[in-house]
N, C-alpha and C positions, 0 to 999 in steps of 0.2 A: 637377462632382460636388458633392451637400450635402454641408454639415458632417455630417451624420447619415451620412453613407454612407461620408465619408471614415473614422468612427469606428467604424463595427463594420469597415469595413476592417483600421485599427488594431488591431483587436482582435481578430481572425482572424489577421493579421500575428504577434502576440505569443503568441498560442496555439499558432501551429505552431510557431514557432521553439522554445519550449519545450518542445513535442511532440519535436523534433526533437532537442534535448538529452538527454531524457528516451529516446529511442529509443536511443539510443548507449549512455546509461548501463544501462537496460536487456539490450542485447544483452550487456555483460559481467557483470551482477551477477547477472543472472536465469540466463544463461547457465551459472555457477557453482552458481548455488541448483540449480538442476538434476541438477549432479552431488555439487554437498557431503555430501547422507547417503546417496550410495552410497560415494563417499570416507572418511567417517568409518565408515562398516561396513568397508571396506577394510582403515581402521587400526585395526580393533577396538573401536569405539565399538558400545554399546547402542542399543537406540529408547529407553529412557530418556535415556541422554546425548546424543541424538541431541536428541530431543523437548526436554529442557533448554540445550541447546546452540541451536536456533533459537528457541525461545523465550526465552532468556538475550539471544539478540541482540537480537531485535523488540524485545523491553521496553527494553533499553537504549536500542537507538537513538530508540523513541517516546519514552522517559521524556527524555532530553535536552533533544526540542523544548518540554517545558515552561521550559526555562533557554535558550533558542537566541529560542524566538518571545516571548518577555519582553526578550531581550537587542535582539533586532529590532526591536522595538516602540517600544524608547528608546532606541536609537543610528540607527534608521533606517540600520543597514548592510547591508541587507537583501543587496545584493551580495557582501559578503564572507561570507556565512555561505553564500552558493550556492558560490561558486568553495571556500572550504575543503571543503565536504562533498561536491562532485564529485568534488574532489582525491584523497578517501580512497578510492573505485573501487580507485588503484592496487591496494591489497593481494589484489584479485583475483588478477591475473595471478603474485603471491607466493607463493599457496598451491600451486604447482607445488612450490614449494623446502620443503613445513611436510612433515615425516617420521612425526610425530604427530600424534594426534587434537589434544591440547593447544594445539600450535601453531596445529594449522588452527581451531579453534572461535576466538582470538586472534584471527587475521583477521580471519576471518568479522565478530565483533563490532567490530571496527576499521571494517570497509565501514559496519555499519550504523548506528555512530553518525555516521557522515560523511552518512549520509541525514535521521540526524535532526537537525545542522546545519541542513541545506539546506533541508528540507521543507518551515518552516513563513513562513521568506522566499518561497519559490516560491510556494506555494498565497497566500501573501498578495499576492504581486506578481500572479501569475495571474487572484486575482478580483476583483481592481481592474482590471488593463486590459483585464477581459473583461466588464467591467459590459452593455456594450449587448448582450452576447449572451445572456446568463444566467446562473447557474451551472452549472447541471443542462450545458447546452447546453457549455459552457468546459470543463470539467471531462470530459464524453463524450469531445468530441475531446480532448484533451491525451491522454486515457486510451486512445485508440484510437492515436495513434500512439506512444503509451508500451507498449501489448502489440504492435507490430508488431516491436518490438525483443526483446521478450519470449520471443515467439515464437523470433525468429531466433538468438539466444544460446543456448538448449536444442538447435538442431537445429546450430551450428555444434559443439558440444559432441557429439552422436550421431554426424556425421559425422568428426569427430576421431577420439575412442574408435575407431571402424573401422578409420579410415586409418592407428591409428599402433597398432592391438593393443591397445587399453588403456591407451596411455602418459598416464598423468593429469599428469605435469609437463609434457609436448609442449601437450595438452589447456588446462591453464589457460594456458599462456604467450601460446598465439595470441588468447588474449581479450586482450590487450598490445595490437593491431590496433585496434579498437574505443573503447579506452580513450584513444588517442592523437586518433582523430575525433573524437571527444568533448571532449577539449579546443580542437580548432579549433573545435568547432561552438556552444561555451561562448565563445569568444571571440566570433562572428561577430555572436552574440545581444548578446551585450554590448555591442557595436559598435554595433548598428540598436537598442536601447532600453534601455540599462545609463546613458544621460544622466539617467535619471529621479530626480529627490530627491525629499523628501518633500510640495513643493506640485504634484508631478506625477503622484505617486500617488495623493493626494488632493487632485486641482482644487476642490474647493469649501473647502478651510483656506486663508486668508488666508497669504502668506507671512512668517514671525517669529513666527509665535501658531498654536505646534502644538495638534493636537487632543486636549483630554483624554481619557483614556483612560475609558472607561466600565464601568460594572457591568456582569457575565453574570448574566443574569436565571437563575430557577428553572428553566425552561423546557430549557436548555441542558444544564445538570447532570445533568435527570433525562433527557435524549436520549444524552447520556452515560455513564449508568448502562447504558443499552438496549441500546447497541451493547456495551458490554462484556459484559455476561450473554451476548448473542449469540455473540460472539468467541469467547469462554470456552469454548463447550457446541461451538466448531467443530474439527472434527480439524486438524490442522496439514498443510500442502502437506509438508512437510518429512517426517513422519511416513507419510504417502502413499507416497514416494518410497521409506523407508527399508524400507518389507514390500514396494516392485517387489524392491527389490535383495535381498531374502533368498529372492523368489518366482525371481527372472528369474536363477538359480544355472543350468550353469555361467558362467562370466566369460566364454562370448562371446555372450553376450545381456545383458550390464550397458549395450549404447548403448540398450537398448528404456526407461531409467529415464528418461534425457532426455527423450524423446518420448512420454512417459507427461505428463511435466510442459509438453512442449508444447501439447500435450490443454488442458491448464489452462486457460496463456494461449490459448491460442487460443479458447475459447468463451469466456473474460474478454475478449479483445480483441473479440467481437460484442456480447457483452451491455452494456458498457459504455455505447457511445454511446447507445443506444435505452432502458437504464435511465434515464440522463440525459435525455433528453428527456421519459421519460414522471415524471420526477421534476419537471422544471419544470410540467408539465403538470397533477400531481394532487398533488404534494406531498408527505407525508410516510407517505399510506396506501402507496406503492410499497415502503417500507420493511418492510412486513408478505412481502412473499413472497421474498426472501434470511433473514429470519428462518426462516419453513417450511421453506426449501429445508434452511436447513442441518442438519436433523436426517438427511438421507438420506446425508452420504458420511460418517460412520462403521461405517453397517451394513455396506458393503462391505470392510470389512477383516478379519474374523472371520480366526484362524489361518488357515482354509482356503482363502482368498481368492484366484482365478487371477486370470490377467492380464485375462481378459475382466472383472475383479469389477472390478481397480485402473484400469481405462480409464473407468467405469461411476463410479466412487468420482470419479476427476479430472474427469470432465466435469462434475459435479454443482459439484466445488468451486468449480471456473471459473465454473459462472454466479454463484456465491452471491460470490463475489472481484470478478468485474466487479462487478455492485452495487453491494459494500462499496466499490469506488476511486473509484466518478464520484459512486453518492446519498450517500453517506456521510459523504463530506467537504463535497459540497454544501450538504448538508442545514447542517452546521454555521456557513455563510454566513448562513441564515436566523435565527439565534437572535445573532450575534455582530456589535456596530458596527465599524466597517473601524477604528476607533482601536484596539480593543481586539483585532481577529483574528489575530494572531498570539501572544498570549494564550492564545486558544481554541481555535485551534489547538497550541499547546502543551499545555494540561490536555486536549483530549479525545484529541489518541494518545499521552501519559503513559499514561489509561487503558487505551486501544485496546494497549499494549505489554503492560499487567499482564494482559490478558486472555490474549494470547498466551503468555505466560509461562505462566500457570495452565494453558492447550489443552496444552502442549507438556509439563508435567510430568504432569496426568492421564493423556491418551492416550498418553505414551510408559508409563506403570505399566501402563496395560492389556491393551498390545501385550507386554512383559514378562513378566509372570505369565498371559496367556493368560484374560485375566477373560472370566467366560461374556458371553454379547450380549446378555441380557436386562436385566444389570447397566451394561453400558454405552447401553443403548437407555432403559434409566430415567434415568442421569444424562442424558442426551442430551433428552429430552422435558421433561421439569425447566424446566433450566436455559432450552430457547427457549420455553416458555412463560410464565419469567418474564420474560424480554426482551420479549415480547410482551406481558405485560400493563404491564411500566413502559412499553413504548412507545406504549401507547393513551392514557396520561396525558396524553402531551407537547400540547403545544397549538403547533401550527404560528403561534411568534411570527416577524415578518417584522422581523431586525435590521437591515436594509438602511434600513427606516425611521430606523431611531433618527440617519441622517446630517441627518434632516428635524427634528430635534428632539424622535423618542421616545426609550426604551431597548429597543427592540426585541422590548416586551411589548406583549400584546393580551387583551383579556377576553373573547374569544369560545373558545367550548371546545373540546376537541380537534377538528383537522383532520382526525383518520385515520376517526372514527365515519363 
C-alpha cells in the first residue's frame, strides 16, 4: 500500500471514529432536543421562553468555543476539552428528575456548553487528520454519521412516549443507554488516535518550535457576519417543535413532536454529505441556496399551521441544517491557517450562537402575540437578503495555503459571482 493511500486511509479511519462518537452523542442529546419544547409546554413554559431557552443555550454553548478554541489552541489539550464536553451529555438523562421548566432549561444549557467545550478541539482535530480528503468531503461524512444518531434519538424518544403513556422521566432516563456507548466509544477513539500531540497534528511544525498563531484575514469576519444575518432571520428547530406540541393536543399524539423532528434530521442526514461534496466542488456559491432556502420554513407556522404545514416547515429546515453543519463549518477551513483554527472556530459560532439567540427571542414573540405573516415574511426576506448580499462580498481566500507561507488571503475577487 503507498504512503498516499495509507493516509487517506488514516483519514477515513478518524473520521468515522468520530462519526461514531458523534453518533452516540447524538442519539442522546438530539434525542432530548426532540422532546425538550414539548416538555417545557408541559411544565408551562411559553414559545417565548421556549424560543429564549434554546436560544439561551446555542448561544452559550457557541459563545464558549470562543474561550475553549483559544484555550486549545495554546495548551494543545485538545483531548481534554473533548472528553470534558462529552461528559456534560450526562445531564440529559437528569432531566427526567427537573420538575420545572427552570430546572430543565439548567440542563439543557449544562449539555450545551459541554458541546461547546468540545467542538472546536473536534472540528480542529477533524480537519487536520482529514486533510487528504477535503473538508467539504470530512465534514459530509462526520455529518452523515452524526445525523444517523440524530435520527435515532427522536425516534427512540416517540417510541418511548407510547410504550410508557407519556412517562417523560422513563423517556429521558433510557437515553442513560446511549450516553454510556458513548463513553466506550470515546475511549475506543482515543485508544486508536488520542497518541496525537501537537507535531502530529501539524506534521509539517518542527518539533519544540510551535506554530505561531496567525491573523484572520477580512475575509473570515465578513463570511461570518453572513452566516449570522442567515442564522438570525432562521426559525428555530426548537420553536417548530413547540406549535407541533400546541397543534398535536390531545396528549396521545405528543410522540408525533419527536418524529416531526425526525423529519429534520433526517433530510439533514441526506443533504449533508452531498452539500459537502458539492462544497468542495464549487466553493462558496453553494452557500447561496441554504441561505434561499431559509426563508421558506417560517411561512409554515402561521397560527393555523396543521400538521401537514409542521412536516412541510421541518423538512425545509432540515435541508437548510444539513448545509449549515458540513458547508459551514467547512467553509470556515478555507479562510483560517490550522495555527489559528481553533480560534476561528471559536469567534465564528460565538456568532453563530448570538444569531440563535436573536432566532429564538424574535420567532418565539411572534408565535406569542400571533404577529400577522406578512410581518414576519418582511423580517424574514430582510434579514437573508442581507446575508446574501455580505456573502457575495466574501472572496473565497484559501487558508489552507497560509501552512505554504501566505495568510490565507488572495486578490482575486469574489468566488460566488
Amino acid at each position: 500500500m503507498s504512503r498516499t493511500s495509507s493516509t487517506r486511509r488514516a483519514a477515513y479511519v478518524a473520521v468515522v471514529l468520530f462519526g461514531i462518537v458523534s453518533l452516540l452523542g447524538d442519539t442522546v442529546y438530539e434525542g432530548a432536543r426532540g422532546l425538550v419544547p414539548d416538555y417545557l409546554y408541559f411544565l408551562g413554559a411559553s414559545a417565548l421562553v421556549v424560543g429564549l431557552a434554546g436560544g439561551l443555550g446555542e448561544f452559550l454553548g457557541y459563545a464558549v468555543r470562543l474561550l475553549s478554541g483559544e484555550m486549545a489552541d495554546r495548551t494543545r489539550a485538545y483531548w481534554l476539552f473533548i472528553f470534558l464536553g462529552y461528559g456534560l451529555i450526562v445531564t440529559i438523562p437528569m432531566l427526567g428528575f427537573a420538575s420545572t421548566w427552570e430546572l430543565a432549561v439548567i440542563l439543557v444549557v449544562l449539555e450545551r456548553l459541554g458541546k461547546g467545550l468540545r467542538a472546536p478541539s473536534r472540528d480542529t482535530v477533524l480537519s487536520v487528520v482529514s486533510k487528504e480528503l477535503g473538508p467539504g468531503r470530512a465534514f459530509g461524512i462526520h455529518e452523515l454519521l452524526d445525523q444517523v444518531g440524530a435520527v435515532l434519538g427522536p425516534f427512540i424518544v416517540a417510541v418511548m412516549l407510547l410504550a410508557t403513556a407519556n412517562n417523560y422521566q422513563q423517556t429521558f432516563l433510557v437515553l442513560g443507554i446511549p450516553f454510556l456507548m458513548l463513553v466506550a466509544a470515546l475511549g475506543i477513539t482515543y485508544s486508536r488516535i488520542g497518541s496525537m500531540r501537537p507535531e502530529s497534528i501539524r506534521p509539517s511544525e518542527p518539533q519544540g518550535a510551535p506554530e505561531t498563531p496567525k491573523q484572520l484575514g477580512e475575509s473570515f469576519y465578513v463570511y461570518t457576519l453572513a452566516v449570522l444575518l442567515n442564522t438570525a432571520g432562521l426559525v428555530p428547530a426548537s420553536l417548530i417543535l413547540f406549535r407541533a406540541s400546541t397543534v398535536l393536543q390531545p396528549e396521545d399524539l405528543v410522540w408525533l413532536v419527536p418524529i416531526i423532528y425526525v423529519t429534520i434530521q433526517a433530510v439533514d442526514g441526506v443533504v449533508a454529505p452531498v452539500s459537502g461534496l458539492a462544497f468542495d466542488k464549487y466553493g462558496l456559491k453553494v452557500l447561496m441556496v441554504p441561505f434561499v432556502f431559509s426563508v421558506f420554513p417560517p411561512l409554515f407556522l402561521s397560527s393555523g399551521a396543521q400538521l401537514t404545514e409542521l412536516f412541510v416547515a421541518a423538512a425545509l429546515f432540515g435541508l437548510v441544517l444539513g448545509m449549515q453543519e458540513s458547508t459551514y463549518r467547512a467553509a470556515v477551513s478555507k479562510f483560517a491557517p490550522t495555527a489559528s483554527r481553533g480560534r476561528a472556530y471559536g469567534i465564528f459560532n460565538t456568532a453563530y450562537g448570538v444569531a440563535f439567540l436573536v432566532a429564538g427571542f424574535v420567532y418565539g414573540v411572534f408565535i406569542d402575540y400571533n404577529i400577522p405573516l406578512v410581518i414576519v415574511l418582511a423580517f424574514v426576506i430582510v434579514m437573508q437578503a442581507l446575508a446574501v448580499a455580505v456573502l457575495s462580498q466574501v472572496h473565497d481566500r484559501h487558508a489552507v495555503q497560509a501552512e505554504e507561507g501566505t495568510t490565507g488571503e488572495q486578490s482575486s475577487g469574489p468566488s460566488i459571482n
